[in-house]
C-alpha angles and dihedrals in degrees: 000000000000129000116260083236093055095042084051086051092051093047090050094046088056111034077055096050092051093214089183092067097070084054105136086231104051087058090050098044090044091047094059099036075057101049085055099051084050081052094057091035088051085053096260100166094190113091118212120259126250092261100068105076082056094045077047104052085034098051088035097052095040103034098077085056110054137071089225143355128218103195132152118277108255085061090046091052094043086061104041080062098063098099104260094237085065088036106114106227093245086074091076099084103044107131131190139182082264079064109023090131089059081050085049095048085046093058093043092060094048089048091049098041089063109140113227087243087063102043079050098053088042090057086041093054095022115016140222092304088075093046086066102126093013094131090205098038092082 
C-alpha cells in the first residue's frame, strides 16, 4: 500500500497534467464548438438548432472510434470547417446525404476488399443467402 504522501503526490501530479484534456473527445467537441463561434463571428444569422449540442457530444465521443461516420449534413459541415491543420484524421471518412455517392463508393470498396477467409467465415456462420452481391464470393 502506498503512503498517504505519495498517494497526495500522484493526485497532484494528475489532477496538473490534465490528462482529460487530450481526450479524443474533448478536441472534437471543442473543434466544432469552435467552428460555430467562427460561423457567428463570420456573420452566420442562423443559430444552430437544439439538436446540435447533442450531434456534437454524440459525433465527438464516437468519431475516434470508427472507420467512418454517416451523419446528417449540418454536423458534417460543421466538421469540414474546422481548418484542416486542427482537423483530427478520423474526420476523413465522414459521409452525408450532399455526398452519399462518395458513402456509396466507400461501401463498394469495403464490399469488394473482402478477403476469401472471410467470405469464407461469413458462408460457415451465415450462409450463401448473405453473399448475395459479394463480387468475389462466387
Amino acid at each position: 500500500m502506498r503512503s498517504p504522501e505519495k498517494q497526495a503526490e500522484l493526485g497532484q501530479g494528475f489532477l496538473l497534467r490534465n490528462r482529460i484534456a487530450d481526450a479524443p473527445f474533448v478536441k472534437l467537441q471543442s473543434l466544432m464548438f469552435a467552428a460555430i463561434a467562427m460561423r457567428a463571428a463570420q456573420g452566420q444569422k442562423q443559430a444552430p438548432n437544439e439538436g446540435t449540442p447533442t450531434d456534437i457530444d454524440t459525433v465527438a465521443h464516437l468519431l475516434p472510434y470508427c472507420d467512418a461516420m454517416f451523419m446528417d449534413n449540418g454536423c458534417r459541415s460543421l466538421l469540414l470547417d474546422v481548418p484542416n491543420e486542427l482537423r483530427p484524421p478520423e474526420t476523413a471518412k465522414v459521409f452525408s446525404l450532399n455526398v452519399k455517392g462518395q458513402f456509396l463508393d466507400y461501401l463498394r470498396s469495403i464490399r469488394e476488399g473482402i478477403s476469401t477467409e472471410h467470405i469464407q467465415a461469413i458462408r460457415e456462420v451465415y450462409g450463401d443467402a448473405h453473399l448475395e452481391g459479394v463480387p468475389s464470393a462466387q
